[in-house]
N, C-alpha and C positions, 0 to 999 in steps of 0.2 A: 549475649554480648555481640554486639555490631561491629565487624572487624573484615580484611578483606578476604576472598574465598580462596579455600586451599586445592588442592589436588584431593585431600581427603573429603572436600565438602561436594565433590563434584557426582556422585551417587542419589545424596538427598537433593541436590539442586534438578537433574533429571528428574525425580522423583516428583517434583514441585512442577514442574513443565508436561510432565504428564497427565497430573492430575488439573491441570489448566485445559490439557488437548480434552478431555474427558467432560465437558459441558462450555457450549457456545457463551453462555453469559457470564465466563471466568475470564475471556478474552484479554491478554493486555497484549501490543508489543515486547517481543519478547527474541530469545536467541533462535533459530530454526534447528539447530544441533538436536538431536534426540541420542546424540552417541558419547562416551564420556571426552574422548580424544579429540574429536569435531568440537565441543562445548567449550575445552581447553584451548583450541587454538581461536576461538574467534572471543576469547576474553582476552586475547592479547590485545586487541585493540577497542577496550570495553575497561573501564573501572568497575569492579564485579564486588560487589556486598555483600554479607549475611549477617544473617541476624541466627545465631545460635548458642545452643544451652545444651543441658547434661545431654540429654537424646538427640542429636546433631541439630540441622538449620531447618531453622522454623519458619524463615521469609528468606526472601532472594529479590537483588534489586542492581542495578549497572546502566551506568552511562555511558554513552557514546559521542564521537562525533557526528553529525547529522546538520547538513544544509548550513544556513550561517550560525549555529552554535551548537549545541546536545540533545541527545535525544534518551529519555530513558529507555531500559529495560525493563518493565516490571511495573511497580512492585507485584511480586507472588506470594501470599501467605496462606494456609487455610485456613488459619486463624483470624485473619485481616488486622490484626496487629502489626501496621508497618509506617507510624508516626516516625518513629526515632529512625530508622533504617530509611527511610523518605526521606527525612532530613539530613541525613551527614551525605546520603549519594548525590543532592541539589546541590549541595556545600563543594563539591567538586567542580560543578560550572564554570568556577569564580569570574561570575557576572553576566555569562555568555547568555543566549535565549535559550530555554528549556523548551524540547515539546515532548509530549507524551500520547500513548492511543491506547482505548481501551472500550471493551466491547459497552453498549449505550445500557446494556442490564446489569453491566457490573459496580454495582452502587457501592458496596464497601471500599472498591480502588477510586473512583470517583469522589466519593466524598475526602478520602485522603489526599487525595489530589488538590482538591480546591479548596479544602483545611490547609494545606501548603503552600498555597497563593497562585496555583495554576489556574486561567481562567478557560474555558469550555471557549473555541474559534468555532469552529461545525462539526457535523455528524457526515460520515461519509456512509451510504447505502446499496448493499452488491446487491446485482441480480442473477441467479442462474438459471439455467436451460441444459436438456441436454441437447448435443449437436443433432442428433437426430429430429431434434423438434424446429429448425432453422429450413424454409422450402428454399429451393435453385433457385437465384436470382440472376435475372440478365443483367449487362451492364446496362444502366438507365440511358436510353438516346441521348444524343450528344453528348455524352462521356467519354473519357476513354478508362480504362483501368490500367494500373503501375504498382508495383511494388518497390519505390524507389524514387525520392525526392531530393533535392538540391536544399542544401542547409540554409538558402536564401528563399525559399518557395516553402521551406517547412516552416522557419521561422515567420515568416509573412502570414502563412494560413496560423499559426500559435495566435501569434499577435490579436488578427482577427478576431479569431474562436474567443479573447477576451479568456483563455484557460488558467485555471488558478496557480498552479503547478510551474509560474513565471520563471525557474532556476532554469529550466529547458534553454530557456533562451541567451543565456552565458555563455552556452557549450561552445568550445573551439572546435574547429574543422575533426581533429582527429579526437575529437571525444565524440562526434555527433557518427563520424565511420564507422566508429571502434564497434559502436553501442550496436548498428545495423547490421554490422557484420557479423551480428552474433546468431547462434543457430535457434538461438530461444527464441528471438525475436524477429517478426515478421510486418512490415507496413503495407496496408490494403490503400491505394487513394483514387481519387478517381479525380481527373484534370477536366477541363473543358477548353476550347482551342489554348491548351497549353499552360495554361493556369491553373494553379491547385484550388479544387471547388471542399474534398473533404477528408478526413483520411481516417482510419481505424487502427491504431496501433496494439498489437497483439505481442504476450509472452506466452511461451509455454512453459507447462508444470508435468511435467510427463508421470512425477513421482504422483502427485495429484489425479492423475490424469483430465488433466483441467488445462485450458489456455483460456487467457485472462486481456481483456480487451484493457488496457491500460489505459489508453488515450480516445476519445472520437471527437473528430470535430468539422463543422461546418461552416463557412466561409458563410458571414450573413448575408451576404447576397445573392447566395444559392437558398437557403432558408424557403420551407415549403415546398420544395420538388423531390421529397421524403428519401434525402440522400441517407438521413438517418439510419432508417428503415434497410434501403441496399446495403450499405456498408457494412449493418450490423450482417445480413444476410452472409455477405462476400466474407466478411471476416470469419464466419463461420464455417464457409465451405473450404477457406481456407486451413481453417483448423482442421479440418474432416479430412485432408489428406495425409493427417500424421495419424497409424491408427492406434497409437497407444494414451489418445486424447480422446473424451467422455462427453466432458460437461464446457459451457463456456460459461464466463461470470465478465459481468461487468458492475459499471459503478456509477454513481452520483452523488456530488455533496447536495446539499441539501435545499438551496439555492439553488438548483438546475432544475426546476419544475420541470420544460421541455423535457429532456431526458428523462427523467424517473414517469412520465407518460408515456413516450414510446415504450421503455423498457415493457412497463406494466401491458401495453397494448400490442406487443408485441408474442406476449402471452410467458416470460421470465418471472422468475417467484424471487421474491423479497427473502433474503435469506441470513441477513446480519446487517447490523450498525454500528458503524465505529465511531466514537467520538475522538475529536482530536483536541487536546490543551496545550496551551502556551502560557511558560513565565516567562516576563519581558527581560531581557539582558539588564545588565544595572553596566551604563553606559562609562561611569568612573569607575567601576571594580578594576 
């Protein structure tokens, strides 16, 4: 029976999330909660599903808000029974864009997906390293290095860089502070008389012990003077001063030949791929 989730379904829905942490190629977007109270409070802003029978819930699946329309959660089964529970959580949209993410092996969720009429946009591909594996980089001649850019010189280098992730550039003043001033997050950039050439933006995951280069980008008229290469560098050494951080991961869709060559040449291992799907909003819903 496909119905919304209770307080008592909240044990086997952990249960499901566990058993997903438990092999990279189960991967979907999903809730980060591993606790039952944590799980419960961020279904408050989540349409949360199951799919359950005599022996409790046998799929788990929830929508969210997410960028201009939803975003699921899920679906989870170990069954991969999750047609009908797929369909009444899209039914919640009403009409909005759906996107969904799921690891590129997980062909049971995948195929339900694009049986649902989600279509496959790209594959997104991280690289990690441990910090230890990153040499001292000097700042490159004529640079200078900052931890700190003007929402008009950030937005300008975005623009440039041509970055897919274009919501960035909405941000009002005090969303672009807010975001900076956070302790997770850390911007490496390097200017040249005064103009932003490239920048590395960094989160940490301390529970991971992981920081996670979220953004890099290069002003193409800097291109070839392997700002790439340093930044990745800086960003690193950056991370090495928090010491309950490991590993660094970055990323690339799949379109960014560039990047996913430095990464590779910089001697980073291939370590997972996401794919990402979108069903189009229905404009009159």
């Amino acid at each position: 029976m496909i119905r919304s989730m209770q307080v008592t379904d909240l044990p086997d829905v952990l249960a499901l999330l566990h058993w997903m942490d438990a092999a990279p190629e189960r991967e979907v977007f999903a809730p980060s909660a591993r606790d039952g109270q944590e799980l419960q409070l961020d279904c408050e802003d989540s349409t949360c599903l199951v799919d359950a029978g005599e022996d409790g819930v046998v799929a788990y699946c929830a929508i969210a808000p997410f960028r201009d329309g939803m975003v699921l959660e899920g679906p989870l089964s170990e069954s991969g029974q999750v047609a009908g529970l797929l369909k009444k959580a899209l039914e919640q949209a009403e009409g909005l864009p759906v996107y969904a993410f799921c690891s590129r092996e997980n062909t049971p969720v995948r195929d339900a997906l694009e049986a649902a009429g989600l279509t496959p946009m790209h594959s997104t591909a991280f690289y990690t390293a441990p910090l230890s594996h990153f040499k001292e980089t000097d700042v490159p001649d004529g640079y200078a290095l900052t931890n700190a850019l003007s929402i008009a010189d950030y937005r300008a280098l975005y623009r440039a860089a041509e970055d897919a992730w274009a919501g960035r550039l909405d941000w009002m003043p005090e969303q672009f502070d807010a975001h900076f001033a956070r302790e997770d997050v850390k911007l490496v950039a390097l200017t040249r008389n005064g103009k932003p050439a490239g920048f590395a933006e960094l989160e940490f995951h301390p529970d991971d012990a992981r920081a996670e280069v979220t953004y890099l980008a290069v002003h193409p008229a800097e291109r070839g003077q392997k700002l790439g290469r340093a930044l990745l560098n800086l960003a690193a050494a950056e991370a090495a001063r928090h010491p309950e951080l490991r590993t660094l991961r970055t990323r690339a869709h799949d379109h960014m030949k560039a990047a996913r060559t430095l990464y590779s040449h910089l001697g980073l291992r291939h370590s997972r791929s996401v794919v990402t799907y979108l069903l189009e909003g229905d404009e009159e819903a």
